[in-house]
N, C-alpha and C positions, 0 to 999 in steps of 0.2 A: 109693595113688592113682597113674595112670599121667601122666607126664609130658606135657602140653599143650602145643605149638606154635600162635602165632597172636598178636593183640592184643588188647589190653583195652578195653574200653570208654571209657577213662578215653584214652587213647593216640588212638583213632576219633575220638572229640570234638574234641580239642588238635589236629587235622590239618583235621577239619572247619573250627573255629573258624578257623587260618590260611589257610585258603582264602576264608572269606569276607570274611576283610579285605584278604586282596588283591585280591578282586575289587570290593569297595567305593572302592578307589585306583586302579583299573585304569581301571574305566566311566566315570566323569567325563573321562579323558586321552582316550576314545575319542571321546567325545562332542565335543571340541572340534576333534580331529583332521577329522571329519566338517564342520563349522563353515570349518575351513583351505579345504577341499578345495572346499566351497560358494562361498567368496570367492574363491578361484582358479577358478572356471569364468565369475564376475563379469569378472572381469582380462582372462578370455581371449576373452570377449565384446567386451570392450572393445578389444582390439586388433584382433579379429577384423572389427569396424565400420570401426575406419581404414584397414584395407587395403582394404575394401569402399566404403569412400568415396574413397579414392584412385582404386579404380580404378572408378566411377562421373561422380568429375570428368572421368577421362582421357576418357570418349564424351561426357561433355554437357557440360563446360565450366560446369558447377555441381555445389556436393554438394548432395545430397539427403536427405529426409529416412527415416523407418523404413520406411515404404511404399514410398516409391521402390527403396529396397535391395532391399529381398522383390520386389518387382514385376519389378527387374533378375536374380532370380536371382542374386544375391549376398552376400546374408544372410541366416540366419533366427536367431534367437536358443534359447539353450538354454533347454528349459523345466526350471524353472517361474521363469528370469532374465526382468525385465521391461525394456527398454531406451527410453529416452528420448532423440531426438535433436533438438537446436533449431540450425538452419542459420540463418545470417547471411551478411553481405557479406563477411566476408572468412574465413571457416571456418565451424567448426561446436564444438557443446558435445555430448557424449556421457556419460549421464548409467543404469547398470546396477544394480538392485535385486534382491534378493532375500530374499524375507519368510519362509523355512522358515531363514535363519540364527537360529539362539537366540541366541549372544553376540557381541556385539562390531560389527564395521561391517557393515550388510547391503546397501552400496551402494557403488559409487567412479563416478568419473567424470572428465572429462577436455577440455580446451577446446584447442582445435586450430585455431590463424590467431586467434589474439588478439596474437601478439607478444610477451606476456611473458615470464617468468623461467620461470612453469610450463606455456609452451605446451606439450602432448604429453605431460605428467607425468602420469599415470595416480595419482588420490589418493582415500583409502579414509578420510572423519572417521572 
């Protein structure tokens, strides 16, 4: 019989079988990395409001709220980020959700002219 080059079946399989356990550990990491990426557009919402409300106060000597922003041409939020904002006397509370996150926090927000310890702190329960 003449000398064969090539693999075994046995050798195909054991290569298959590693492949699919690393992709079994892989797709879960991506999935959350996706997740990161979703809350970081939250974040960047978030900041992206207070510069728009800064410079909303600066023409009308009050903030305003989500319609005023849009109305000013100075914000629009990223979809599918939902943003909530409740203005007071002396600031405003900003408040970013998102419901296509799977784990973890799908919302932060941020109170801005309250005074205290976390005015401006941008926080994600």
């Amino acid at each position: 019989m003449t000398n064969r080059k090539g693999f075994t079946l046995i050798e195909l399989l054991i290569v298959v079988v590693i492949i699919g356990i690393l992709a079994a550990i892989a797709i879960p990491k991506f999935a959350a990395t996706k997740d990161k990426a979703k809350l970081a557009s939250v974040k960047s919402d978030i900041r992206n409001i207070e510069t728009a409300e800064e410079a909303y106060f600066s023409d009308n000597q009050a903030y305003g709220n989500y319609g005023a922003l849009q109305g000013a041409n100075l914000f629009t939020a990223t979809i599918p980020n939902v943003p909530t904002i409740t203005v007071n006397a002396t600031g405003y509370t900003v408040s970013v959700s998102n419901a296509t996150i799977s784990s973890g926090a799908t919302s932060c927000s941020v109170t801005v002219g309250g005074g205290g310890a976390s005015d401006g702190v941008i926080t994600c329960p």
